[in-house]
N, CA and C atoms as a LAMMPS dump frame, in Angstrom:
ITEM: TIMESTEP
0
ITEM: NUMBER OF ATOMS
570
ITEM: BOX BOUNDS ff ff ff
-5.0000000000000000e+02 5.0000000000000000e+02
-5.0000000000000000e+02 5.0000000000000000e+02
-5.0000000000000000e+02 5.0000000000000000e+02
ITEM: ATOMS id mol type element x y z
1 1 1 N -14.14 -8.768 -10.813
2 1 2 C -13.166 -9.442 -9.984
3 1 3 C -13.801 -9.718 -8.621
4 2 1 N -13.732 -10.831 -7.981
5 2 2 C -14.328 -10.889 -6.73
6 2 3 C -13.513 -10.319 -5.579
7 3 1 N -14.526 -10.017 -4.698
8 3 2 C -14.272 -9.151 -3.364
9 3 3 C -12.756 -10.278 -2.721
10 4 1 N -12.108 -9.609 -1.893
11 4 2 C -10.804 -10.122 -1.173
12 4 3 C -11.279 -10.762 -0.154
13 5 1 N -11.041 -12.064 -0.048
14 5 2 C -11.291 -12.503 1.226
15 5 3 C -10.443 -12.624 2.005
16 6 1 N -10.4 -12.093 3.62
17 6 2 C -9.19 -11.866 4.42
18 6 3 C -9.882 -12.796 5.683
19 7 1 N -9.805 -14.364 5.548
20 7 2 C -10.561 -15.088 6.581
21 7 3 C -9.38 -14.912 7.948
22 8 1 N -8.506 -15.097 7.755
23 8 2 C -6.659 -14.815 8.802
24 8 3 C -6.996 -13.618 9.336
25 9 1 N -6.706 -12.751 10.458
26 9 2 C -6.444 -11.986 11.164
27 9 3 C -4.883 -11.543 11.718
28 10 1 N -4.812 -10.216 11.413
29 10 2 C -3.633 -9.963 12.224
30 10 3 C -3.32 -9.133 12.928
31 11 1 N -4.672 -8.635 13.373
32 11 2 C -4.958 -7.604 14.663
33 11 3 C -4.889 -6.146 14.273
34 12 1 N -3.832 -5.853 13.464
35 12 2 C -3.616 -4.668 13.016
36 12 3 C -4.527 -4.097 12.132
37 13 1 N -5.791 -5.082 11.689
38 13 2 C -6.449 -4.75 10.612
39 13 3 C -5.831 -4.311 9.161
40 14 1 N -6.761 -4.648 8.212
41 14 2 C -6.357 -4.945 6.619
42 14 3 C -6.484 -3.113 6.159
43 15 1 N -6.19 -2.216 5.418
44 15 2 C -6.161 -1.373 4.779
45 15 3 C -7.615 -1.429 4.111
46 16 1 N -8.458 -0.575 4.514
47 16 2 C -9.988 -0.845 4.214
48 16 3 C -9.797 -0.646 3.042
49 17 1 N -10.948 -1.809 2.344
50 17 2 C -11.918 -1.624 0.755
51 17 3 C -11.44 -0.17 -0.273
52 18 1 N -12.279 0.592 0.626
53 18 2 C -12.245 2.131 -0.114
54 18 3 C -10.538 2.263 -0.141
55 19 1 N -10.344 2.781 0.77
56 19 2 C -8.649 3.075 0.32
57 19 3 C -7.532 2.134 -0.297
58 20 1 N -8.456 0.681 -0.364
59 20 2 C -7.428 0.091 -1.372
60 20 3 C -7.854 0.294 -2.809
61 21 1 N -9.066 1.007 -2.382
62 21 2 C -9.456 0.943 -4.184
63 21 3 C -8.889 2.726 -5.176
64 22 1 N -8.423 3.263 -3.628
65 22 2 C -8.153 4.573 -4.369
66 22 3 C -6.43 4.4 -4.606
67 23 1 N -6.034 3.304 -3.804
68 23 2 C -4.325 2.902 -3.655
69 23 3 C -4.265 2.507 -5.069
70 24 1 N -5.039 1.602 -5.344
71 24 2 C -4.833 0.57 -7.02
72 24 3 C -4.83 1.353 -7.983
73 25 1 N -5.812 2.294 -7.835
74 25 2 C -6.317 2.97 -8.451
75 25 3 C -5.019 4.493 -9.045
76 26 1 N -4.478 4.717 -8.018
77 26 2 C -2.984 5.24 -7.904
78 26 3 C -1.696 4.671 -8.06
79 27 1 N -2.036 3.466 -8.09
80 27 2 C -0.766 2.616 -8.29
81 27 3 C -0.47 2.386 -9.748
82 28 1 N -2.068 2.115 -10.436
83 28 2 C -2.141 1.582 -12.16
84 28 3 C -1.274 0.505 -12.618
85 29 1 N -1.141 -0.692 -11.374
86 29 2 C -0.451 -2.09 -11.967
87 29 3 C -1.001 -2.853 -12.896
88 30 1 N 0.239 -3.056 -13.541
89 30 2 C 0.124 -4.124 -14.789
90 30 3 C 0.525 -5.162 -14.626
91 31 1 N 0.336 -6.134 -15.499
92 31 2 C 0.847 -7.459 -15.451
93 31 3 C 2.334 -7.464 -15.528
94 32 1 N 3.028 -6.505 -16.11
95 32 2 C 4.388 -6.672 -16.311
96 32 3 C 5.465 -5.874 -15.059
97 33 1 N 3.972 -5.943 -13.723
98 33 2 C 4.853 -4.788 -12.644
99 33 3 C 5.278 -5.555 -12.211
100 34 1 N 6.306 -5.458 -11.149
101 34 2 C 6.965 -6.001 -10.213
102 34 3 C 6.272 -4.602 -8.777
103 35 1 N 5.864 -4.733 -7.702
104 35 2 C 5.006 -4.303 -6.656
105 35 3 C 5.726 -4.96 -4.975
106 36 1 N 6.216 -3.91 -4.567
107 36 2 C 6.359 -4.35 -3.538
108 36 3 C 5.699 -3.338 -2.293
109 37 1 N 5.316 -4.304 -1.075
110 37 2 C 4.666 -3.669 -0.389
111 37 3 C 5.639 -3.83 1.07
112 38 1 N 4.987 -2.347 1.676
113 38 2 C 6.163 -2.67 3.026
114 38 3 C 5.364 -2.526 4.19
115 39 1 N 5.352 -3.383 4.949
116 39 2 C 4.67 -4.219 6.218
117 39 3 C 3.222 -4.282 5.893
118 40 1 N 3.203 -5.833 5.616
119 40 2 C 2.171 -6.451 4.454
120 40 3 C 0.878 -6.814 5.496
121 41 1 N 1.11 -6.976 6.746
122 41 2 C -0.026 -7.191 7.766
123 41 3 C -0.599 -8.37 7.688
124 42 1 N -2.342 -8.032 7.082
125 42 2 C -3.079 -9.168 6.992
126 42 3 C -3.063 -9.102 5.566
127 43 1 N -2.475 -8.781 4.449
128 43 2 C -1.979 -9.45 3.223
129 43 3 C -3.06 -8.6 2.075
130 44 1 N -3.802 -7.525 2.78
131 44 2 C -5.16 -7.494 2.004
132 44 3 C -4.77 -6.186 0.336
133 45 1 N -3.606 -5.897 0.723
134 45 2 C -2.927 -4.713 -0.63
135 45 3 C -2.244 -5.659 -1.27
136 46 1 N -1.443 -6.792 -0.64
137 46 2 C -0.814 -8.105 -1.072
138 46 3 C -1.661 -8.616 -2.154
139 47 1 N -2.87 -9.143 -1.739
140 47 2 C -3.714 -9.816 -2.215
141 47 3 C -3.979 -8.955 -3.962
142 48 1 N -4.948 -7.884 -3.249
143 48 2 C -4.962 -6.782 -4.247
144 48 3 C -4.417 -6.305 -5.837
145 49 1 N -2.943 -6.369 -4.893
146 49 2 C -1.711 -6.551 -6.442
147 49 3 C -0.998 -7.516 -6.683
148 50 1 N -1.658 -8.607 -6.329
149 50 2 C -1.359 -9.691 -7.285
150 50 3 C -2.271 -10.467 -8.194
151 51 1 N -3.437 -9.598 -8.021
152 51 2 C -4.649 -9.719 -9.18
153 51 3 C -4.075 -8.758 -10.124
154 52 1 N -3.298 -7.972 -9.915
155 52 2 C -3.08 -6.944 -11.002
156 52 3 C -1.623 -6.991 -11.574
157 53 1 N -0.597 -7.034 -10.747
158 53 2 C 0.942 -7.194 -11.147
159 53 3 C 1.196 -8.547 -11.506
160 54 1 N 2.407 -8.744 -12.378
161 54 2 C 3.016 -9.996 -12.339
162 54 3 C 4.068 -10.531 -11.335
163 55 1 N 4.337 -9.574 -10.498
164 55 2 C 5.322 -10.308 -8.862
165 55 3 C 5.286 -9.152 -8.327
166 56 1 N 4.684 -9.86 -7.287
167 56 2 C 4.525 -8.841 -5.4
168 56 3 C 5.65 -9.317 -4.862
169 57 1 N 6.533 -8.374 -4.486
170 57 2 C 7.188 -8.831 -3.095
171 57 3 C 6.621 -8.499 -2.034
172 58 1 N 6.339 -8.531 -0.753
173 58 2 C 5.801 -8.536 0.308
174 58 3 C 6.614 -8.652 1.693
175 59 1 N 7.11 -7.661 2.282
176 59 2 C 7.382 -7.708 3.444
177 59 3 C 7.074 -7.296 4.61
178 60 1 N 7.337 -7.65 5.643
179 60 2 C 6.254 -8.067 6.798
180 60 3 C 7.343 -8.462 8.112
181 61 1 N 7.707 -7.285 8.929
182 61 2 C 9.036 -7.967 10.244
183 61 3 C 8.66 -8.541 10.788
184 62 1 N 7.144 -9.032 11.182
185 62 2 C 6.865 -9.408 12.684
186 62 3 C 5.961 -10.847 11.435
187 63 1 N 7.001 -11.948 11.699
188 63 2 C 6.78 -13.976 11.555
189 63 3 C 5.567 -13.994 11.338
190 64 1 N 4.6 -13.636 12.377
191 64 2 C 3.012 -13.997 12.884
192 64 3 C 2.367 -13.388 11.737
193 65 1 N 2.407 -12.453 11.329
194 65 2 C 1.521 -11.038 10.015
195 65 3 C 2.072 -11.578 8.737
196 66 1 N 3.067 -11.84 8.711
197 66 2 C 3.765 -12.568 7.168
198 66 3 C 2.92 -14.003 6.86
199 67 1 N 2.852 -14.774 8.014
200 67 2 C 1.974 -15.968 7.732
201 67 3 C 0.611 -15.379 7.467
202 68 1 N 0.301 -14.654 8.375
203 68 2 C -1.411 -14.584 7.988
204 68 3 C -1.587 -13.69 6.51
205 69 1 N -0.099 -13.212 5.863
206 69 2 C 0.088 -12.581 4.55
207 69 3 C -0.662 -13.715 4.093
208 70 1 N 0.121 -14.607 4.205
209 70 2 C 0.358 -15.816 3.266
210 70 3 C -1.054 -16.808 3.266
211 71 1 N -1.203 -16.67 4.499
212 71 2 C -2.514 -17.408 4.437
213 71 3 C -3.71 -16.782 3.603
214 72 1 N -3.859 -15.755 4.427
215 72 2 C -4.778 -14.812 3.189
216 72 3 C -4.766 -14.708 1.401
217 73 1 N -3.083 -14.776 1.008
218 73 2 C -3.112 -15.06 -0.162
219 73 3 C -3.446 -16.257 -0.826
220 74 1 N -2.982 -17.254 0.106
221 74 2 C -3.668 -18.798 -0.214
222 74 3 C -5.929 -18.338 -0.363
223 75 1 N -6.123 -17.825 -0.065
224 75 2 C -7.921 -17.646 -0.075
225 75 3 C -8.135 -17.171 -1.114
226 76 1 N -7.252 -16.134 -1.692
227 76 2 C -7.801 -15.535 -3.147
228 76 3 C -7.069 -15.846 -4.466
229 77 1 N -7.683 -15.929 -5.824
230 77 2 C -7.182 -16.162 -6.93
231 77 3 C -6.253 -14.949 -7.095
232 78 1 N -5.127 -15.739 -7.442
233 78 2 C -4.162 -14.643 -8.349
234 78 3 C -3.094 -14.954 -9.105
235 79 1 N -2.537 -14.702 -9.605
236 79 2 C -1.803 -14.864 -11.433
237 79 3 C -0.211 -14.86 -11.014
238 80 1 N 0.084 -13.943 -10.047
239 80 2 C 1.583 -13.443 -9.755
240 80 3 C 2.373 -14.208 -8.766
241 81 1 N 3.453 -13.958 -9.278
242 81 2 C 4.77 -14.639 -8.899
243 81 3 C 4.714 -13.939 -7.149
244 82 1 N 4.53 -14.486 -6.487
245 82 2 C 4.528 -13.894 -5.152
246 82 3 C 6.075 -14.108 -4.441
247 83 1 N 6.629 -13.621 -3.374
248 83 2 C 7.48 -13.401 -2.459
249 83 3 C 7.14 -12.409 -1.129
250 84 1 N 7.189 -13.84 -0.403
251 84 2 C 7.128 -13.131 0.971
252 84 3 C 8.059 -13.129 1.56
253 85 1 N 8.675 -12.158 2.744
254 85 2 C 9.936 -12.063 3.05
255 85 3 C 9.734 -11.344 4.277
256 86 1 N 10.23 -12.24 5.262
257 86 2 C 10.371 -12.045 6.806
258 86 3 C 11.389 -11.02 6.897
259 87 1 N 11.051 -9.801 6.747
260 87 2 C 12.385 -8.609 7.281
261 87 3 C 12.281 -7.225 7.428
262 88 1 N 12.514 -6.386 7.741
263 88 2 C 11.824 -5.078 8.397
264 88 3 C 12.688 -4.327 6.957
265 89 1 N 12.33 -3.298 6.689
266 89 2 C 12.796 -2.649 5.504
267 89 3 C 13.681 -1.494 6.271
268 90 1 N 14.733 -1.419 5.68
269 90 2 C 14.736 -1.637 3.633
270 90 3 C 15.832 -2.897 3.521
271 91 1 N 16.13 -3.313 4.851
272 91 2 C 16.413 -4.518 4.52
273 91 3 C 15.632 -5.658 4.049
274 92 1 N 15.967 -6.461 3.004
275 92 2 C 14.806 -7.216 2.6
276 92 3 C 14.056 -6.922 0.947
277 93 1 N 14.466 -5.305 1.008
278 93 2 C 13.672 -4.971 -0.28
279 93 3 C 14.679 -5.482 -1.583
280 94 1 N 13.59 -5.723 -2.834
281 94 2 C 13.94 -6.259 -3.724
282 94 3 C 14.725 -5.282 -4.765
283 95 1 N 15.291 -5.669 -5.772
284 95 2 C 15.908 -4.824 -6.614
285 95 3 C 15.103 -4.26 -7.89
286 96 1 N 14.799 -3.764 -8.373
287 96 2 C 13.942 -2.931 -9.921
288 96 3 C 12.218 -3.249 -9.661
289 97 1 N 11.886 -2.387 -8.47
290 97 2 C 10.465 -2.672 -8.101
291 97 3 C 10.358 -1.339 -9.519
292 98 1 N 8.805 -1.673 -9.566
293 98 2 C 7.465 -0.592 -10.874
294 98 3 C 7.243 0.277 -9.38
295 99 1 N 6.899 -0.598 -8.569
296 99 2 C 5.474 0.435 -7.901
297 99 3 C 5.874 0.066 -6.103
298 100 1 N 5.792 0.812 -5.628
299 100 2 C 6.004 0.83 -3.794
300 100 3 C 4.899 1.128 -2.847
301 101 1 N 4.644 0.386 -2.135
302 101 2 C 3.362 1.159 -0.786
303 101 3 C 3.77 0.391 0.013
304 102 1 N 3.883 1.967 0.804
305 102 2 C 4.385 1.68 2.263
306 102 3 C 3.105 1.663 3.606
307 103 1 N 3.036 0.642 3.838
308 103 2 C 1.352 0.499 4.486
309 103 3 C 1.652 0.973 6.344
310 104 1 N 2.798 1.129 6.763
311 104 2 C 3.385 1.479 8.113
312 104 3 C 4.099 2.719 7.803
313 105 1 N 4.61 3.115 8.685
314 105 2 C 5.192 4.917 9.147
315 105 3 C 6.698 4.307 9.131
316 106 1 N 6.871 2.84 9.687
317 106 2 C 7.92 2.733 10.476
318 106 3 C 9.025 2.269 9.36
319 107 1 N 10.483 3.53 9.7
320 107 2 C 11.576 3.465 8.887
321 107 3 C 11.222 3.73 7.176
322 108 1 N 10.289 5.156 7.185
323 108 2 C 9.919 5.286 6.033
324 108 3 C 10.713 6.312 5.535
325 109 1 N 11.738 6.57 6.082
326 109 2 C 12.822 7.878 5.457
327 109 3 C 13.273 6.553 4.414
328 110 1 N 14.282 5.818 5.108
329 110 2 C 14.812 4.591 4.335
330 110 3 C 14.804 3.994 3.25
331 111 1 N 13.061 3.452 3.111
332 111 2 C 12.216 3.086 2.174
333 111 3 C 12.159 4.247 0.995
334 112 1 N 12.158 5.58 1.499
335 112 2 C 12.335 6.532 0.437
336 112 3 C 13.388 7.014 -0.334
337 113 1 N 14.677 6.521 0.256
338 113 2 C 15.806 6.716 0.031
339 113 3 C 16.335 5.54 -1.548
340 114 1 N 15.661 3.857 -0.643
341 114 2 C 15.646 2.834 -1.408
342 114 3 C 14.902 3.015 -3.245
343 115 1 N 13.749 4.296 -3.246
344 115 2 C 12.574 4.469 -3.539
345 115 3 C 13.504 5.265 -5.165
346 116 1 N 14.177 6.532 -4.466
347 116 2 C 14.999 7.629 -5.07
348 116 3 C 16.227 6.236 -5.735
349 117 1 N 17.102 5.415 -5.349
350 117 2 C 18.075 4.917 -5.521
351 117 3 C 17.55 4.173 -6.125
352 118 1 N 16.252 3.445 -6.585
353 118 2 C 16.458 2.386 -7.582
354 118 3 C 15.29 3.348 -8.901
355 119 1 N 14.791 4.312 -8.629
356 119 2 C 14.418 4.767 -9.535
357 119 3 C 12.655 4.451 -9.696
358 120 1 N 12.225 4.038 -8.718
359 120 2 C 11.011 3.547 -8.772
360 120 3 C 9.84 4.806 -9.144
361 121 1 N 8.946 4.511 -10.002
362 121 2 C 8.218 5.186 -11.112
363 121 3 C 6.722 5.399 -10.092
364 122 1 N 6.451 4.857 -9.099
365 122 2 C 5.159 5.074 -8.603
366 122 3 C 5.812 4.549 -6.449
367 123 1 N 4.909 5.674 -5.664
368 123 2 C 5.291 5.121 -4.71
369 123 3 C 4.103 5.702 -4.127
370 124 1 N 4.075 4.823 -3.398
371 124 2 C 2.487 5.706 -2.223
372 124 3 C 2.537 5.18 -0.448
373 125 1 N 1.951 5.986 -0.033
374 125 2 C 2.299 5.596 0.872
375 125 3 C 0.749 6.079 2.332
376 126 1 N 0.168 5.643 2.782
377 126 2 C -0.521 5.749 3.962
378 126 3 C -0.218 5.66 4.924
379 127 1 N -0.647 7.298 5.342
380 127 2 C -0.646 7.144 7.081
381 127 3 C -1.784 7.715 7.423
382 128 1 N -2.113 7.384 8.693
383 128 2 C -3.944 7.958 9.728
384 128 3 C -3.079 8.755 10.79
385 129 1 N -2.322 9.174 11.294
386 129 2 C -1.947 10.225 11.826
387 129 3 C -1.124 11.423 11.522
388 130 1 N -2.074 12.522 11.704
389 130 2 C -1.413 13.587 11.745
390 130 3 C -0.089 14.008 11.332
391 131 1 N 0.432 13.932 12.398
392 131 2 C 1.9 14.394 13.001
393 131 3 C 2.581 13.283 11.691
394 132 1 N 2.524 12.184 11.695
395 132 2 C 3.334 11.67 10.245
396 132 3 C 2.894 12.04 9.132
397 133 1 N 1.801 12.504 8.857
398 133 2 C 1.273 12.388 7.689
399 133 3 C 2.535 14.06 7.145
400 134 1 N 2.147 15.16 7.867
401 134 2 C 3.798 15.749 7.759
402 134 3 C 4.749 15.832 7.79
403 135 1 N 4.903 14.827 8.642
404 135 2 C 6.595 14.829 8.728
405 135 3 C 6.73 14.264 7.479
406 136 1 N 5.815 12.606 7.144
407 136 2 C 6.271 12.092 5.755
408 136 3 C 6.182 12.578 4.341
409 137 1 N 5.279 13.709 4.496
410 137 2 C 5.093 14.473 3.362
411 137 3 C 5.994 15.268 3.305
412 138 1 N 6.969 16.422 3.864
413 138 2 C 8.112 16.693 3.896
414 138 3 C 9.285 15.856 3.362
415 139 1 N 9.543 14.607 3.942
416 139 2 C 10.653 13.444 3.609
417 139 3 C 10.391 13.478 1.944
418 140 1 N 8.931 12.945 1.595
419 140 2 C 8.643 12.845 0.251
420 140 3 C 9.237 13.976 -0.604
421 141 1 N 9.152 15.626 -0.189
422 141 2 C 9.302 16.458 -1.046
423 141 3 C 11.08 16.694 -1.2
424 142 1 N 11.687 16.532 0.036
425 142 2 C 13.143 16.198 0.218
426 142 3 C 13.829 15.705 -0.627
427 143 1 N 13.04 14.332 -0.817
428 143 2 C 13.608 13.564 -2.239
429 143 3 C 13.101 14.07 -3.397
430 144 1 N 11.943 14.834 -3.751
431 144 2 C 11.596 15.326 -4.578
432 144 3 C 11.125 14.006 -5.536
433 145 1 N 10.22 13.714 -4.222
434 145 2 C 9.325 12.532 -4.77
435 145 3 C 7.742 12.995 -4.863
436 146 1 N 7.354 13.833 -4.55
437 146 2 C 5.852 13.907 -3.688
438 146 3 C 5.125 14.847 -5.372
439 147 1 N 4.108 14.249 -5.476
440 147 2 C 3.112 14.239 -6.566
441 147 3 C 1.743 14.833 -6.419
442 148 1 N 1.116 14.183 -5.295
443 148 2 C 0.351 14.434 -4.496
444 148 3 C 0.055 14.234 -3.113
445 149 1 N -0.87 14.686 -2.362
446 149 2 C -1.536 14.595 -1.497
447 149 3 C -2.381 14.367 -1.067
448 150 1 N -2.929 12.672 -0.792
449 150 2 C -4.72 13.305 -0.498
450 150 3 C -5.395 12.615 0.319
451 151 1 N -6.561 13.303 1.313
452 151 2 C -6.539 12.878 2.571
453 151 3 C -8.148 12.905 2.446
454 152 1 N -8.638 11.456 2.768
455 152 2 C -9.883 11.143 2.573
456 152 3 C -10.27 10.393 3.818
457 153 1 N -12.064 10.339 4.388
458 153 2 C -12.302 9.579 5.17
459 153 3 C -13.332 9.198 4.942
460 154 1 N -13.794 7.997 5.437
461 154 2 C -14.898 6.959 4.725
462 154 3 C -16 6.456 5.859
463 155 1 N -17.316 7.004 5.658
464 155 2 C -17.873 6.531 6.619
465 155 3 C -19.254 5.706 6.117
466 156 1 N -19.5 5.002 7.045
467 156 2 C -20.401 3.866 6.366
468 156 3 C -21.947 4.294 6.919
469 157 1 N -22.895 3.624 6.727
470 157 2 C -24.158 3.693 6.712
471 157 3 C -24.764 2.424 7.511
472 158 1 N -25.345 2.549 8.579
473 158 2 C -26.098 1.586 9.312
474 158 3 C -27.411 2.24 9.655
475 159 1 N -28.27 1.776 10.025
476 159 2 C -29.938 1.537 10.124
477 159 3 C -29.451 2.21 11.343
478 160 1 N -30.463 3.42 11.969
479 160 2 C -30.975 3.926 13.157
480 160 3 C -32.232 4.252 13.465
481 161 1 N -33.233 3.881 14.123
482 161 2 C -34.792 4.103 14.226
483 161 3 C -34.704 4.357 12.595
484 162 1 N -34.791 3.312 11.856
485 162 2 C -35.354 3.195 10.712
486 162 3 C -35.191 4.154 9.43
487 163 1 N -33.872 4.538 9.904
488 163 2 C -33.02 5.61 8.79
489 163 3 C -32.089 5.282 8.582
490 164 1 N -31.042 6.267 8.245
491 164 2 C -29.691 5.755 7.683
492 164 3 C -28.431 6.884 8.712
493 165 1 N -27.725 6.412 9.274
494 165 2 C -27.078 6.996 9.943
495 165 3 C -25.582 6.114 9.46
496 166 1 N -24.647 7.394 9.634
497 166 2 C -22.984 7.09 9.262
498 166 3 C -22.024 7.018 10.522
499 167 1 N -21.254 5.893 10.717
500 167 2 C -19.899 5.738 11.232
501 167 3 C -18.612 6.229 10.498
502 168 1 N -18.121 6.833 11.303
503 168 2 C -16.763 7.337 10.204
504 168 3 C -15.684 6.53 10.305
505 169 1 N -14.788 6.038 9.686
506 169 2 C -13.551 5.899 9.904
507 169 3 C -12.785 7.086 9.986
508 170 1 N -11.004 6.422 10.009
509 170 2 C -10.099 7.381 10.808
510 170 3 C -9.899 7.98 9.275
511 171 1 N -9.366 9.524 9.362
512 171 2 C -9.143 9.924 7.81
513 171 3 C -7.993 9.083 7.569
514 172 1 N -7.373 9.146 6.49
515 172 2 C -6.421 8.726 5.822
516 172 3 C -5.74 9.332 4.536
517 173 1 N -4.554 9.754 5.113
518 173 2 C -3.477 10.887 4.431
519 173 3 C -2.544 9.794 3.321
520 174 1 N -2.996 9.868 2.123
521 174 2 C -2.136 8.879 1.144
522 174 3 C -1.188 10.136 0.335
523 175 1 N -0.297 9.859 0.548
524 175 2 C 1.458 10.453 0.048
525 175 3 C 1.412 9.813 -1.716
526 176 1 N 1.702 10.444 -2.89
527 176 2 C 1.924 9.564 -3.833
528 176 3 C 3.221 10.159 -4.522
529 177 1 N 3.395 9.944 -5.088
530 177 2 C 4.943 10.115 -5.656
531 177 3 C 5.426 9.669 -6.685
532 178 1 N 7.103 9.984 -7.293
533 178 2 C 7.732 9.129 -8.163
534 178 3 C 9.388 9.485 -8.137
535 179 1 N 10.052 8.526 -8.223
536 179 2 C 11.205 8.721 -8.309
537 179 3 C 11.761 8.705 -10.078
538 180 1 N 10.452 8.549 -10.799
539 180 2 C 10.862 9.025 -12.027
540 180 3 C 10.363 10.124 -12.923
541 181 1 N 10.689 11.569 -13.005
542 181 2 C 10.181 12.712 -13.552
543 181 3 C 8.822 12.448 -14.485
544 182 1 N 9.203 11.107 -15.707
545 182 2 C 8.244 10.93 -16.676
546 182 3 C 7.137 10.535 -16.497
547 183 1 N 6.652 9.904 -14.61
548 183 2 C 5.5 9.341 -14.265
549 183 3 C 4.405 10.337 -13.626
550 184 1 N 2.963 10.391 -14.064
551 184 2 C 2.19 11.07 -13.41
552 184 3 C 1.408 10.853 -12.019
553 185 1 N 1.081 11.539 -10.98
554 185 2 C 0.772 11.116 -10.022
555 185 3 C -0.184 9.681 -10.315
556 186 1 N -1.107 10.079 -11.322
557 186 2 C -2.259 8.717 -11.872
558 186 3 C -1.322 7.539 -12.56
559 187 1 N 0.009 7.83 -12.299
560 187 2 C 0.547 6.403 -12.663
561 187 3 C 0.76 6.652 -14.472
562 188 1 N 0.395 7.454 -15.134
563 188 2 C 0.349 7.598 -16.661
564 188 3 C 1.493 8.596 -16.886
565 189 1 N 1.619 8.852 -18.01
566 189 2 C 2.57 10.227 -18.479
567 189 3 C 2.028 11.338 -18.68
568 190 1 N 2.67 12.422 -18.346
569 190 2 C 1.997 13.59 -17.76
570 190 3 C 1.807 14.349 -19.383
């Protein structure tokens, strides 16, 4: 499958490579998912699962990040019924989603509530700070959604006097879950 191209900007930066590949990878979309994502940014998890699902919904509060969704999705091939939707969650969210990722902190009790009430079988969720990454992992176990936990950081490799030296990125605490008993954290049956 070819690499995502994210030529649009939306300041907030895209959900890096590596952690979208451990998100997909946790998500296990099919063609017959329905995938919705909550505050879609620069479109790059958008993009992602709609090489893999048959309809993304995509929402995105702030006009400016929803277009550059959209634009970005216009750059890459993909198969699925798309919907983008100007509205801050959980207003906005669709009805009988497969799979949920919540790519922001913000109004994620809500989203979990929406998550528990429609029965959704896979949910994940990223945060890079701390202090949420507990509080939201708590919320998760509340609902008696939370599956796993797992907190990875990715650092890259650039040339220094003629060696190899690493930049790190920020860690990143991914929440996974299910609001349906029969689903395994890997998205399969346990």
């Amino acid at each position: 499958m070819a690499r995502v191209a994210l030529p649009h900007d939306a300041k907030a930066g895209p959900t890096k490579p590596e952690v979208r590949s451990v998100l997909l990878g946790k998500l296990g979309l099919g063609p017959t998912d329905h995938f919705v994502e909550v505050g879609s940014c620069t479109g790059a998890v958008t993009v992602e699962a709609a090489r893999r699902a048959g309809q993304v919904t995509a929402l995105e509060r702030k006009p400016e990040r929803l277009s550059v969704t959209e634009r970005n999705l216009a750059a890459n091939d993909h198969d699925a019924k798309i919907d983008l939707r100007a509205a801050e969650a959980p207003e906005g969210l669709p009805e009988n989603p497969d799979a949920v990722f919540l790519g922001g902190s913000r109004n994620y009790e809500a989203v979990l509530e929406y998550a528990v009430d429609e029965g959704v079988d896979r949910v994940v969720m990223n945060v890079s700070r701390l202090e949420v990454a507990g509080a939201a992992t708590e919320a998760f176990r509340e609902r008696d959604l939370l599956d796993e936990v797992v907190q990875f950081q990715v650092s890259h490799g650039y040339e220094l006097a003629g060696a190899t030296s690493f930049d790190s990125e920020n860690p990143v605490y991914m929440l996974i879950g299910s609001a349906t008993p029969d689903v395994a954290a890997d998205g399969g049956v346990p």
